[in-house]
Each structure stands twice: as structure tokens, then as C-alpha cells.
C-alpha positions as CSV (number, residue, x, y, z in Angstrom):
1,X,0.0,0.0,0.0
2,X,2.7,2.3,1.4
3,X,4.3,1.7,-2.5
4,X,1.0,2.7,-4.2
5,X,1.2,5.9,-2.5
6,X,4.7,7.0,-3.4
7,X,3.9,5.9,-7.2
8,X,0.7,8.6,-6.9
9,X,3.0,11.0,-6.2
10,X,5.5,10.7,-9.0
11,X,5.0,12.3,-11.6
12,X,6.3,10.6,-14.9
13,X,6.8,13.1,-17.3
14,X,8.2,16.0,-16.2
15,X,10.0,14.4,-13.1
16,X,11.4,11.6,-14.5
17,X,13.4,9.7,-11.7
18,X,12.3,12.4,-9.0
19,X,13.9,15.3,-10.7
20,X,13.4,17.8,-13.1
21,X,15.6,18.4,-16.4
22,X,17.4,21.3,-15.1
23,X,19.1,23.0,-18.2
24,X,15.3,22.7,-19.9
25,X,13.7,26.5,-20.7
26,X,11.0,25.7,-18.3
27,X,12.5,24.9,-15.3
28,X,14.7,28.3,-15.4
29,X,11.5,30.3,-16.4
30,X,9.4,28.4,-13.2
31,X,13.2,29.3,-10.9
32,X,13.2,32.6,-12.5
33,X,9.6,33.4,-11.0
34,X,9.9,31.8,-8.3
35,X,13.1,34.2,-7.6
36,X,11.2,37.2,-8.6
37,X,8.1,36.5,-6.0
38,X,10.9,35.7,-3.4
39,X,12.6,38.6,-3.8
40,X,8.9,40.6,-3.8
41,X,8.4,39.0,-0.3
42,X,11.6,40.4,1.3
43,X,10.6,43.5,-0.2
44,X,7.4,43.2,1.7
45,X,9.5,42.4,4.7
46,X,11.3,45.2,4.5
47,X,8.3,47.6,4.2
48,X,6.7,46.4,7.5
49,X,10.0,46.3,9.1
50,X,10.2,50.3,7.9
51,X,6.7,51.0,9.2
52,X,5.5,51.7,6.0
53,X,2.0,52.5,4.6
54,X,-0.7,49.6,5.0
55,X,-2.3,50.1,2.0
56,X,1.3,50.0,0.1
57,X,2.3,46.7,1.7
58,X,-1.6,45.3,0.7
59,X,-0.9,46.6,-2.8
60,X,2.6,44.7,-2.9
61,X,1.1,41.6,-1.3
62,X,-1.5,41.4,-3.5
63,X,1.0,41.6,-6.8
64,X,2.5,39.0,-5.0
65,X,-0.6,36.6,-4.5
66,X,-1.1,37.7,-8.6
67,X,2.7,35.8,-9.1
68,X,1.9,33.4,-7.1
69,X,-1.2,32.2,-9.2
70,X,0.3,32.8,-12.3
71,X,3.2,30.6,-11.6
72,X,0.9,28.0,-10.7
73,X,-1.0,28.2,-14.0
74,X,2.7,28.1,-15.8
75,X,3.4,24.8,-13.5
76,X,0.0,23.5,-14.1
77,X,-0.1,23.5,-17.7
78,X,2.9,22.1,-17.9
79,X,2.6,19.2,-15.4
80,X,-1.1,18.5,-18.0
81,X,1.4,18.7,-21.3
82,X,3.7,16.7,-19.7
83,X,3.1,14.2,-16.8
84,X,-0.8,13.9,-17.8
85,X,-0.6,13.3,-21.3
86,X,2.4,10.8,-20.5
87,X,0.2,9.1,-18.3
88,X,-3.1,9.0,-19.8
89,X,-1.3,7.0,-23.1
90,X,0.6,4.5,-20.1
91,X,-3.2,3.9,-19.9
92,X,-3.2,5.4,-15.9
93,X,-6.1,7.2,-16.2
94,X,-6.2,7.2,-12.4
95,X,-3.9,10.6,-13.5
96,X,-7.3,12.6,-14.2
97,X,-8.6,11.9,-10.3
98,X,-5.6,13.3,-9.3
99,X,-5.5,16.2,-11.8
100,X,-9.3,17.1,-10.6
101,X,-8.3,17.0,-7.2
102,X,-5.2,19.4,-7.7
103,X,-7.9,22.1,-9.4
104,X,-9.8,21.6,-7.0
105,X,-7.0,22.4,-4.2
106,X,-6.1,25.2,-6.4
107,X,-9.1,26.8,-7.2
108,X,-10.1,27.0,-3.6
């Protein structure tokens, strides 16, 4: 059972053997905005450390959430064009429960 589990969370295509391609265009755009947000969030950090205006920070927060869901959509389609597809013609169409219950987690 234990087994199972680990297999429903591998993702075959675009973590082949538990890692990403690291040199591919899409992992360094995913890094690359993922570097951005972070470096957005110390920026926020900064401001309430400086006592700056509230409705500043809740502007910068909110650009942040924005970044936040657009990498996810990035990720998202990829992890369908990728893993999903893969999967689907491995005939494990056990892949679409999983992909409705990721929406479903991150349309909430």
C-alpha cells in the first residue's frame, strides 16, 4: 500500500526519476519566477519592518498573491502537457482523479 502511494505522487513526465531536467527552458522560467516572487516577499518584509504604509504593503502583497497564481497556472499547464498526457497513453487514467483534485485544491 505504502508503494502505491509513493507511485501517486511521481510524476512521470516532467519528473522523470524524482527530478526535473534542469538545463530545460522551463524549469529556469518556473526558478526565474519563483526568484522574482521571493525577492517581492523580502521587499514586503522590508516595508513592515520600515513601518511603511498599509495600504502600500496590501498593494505589494496582492501583486505577490497575482505571481503566485500565475506561476501555478505556468506549472499547471505544464505538469497537464507533460506528466498527464504521459500518463493518460501509459493507460493510468487514475492521472485525471488526481488532476481534478489538484484544481480543486487550487481553485479554492
Amino acid at each position: 500500500m505504502a508503494e502505491e502511494s509513493a507511485e501517486q505522487h511521481t510524476c512521470s513526465g516532467c519528473v522523470k526519476h524524482k527530478h526535473r531536467d534542469k538545463d530545460s527552458k522551463e524549469y529556469k522560467c518556473l526558478v526565474s519566477r519563483l526568484r522574482r516572487i521571493e525577492g517581492q516577499v523580502r521587499g514586503v518584509c522590508k516595508m513592515v519592518e520600515d513601518d511603511r504604509y498599509c495600504v502600500d504593503i496590501l498593494t505589494q502583497v496582492s501583486a505577490i498573491q497575482s505571481a503566485l497564481n500565475a506561476f501555478n497556472k505556468e506549472l499547471l499547464a505544464q505538469h497537464i502537457k507533460s506528466c498527464v498526457v504521459d500518463d493518460i497513453r501509459a493507460g493510468h487514467d487514475e492521472v485525471v482523479d488526481e488532476l481534478v483534485a489538484t484544481l480543486q485544491k487550487v481553485m479554492k
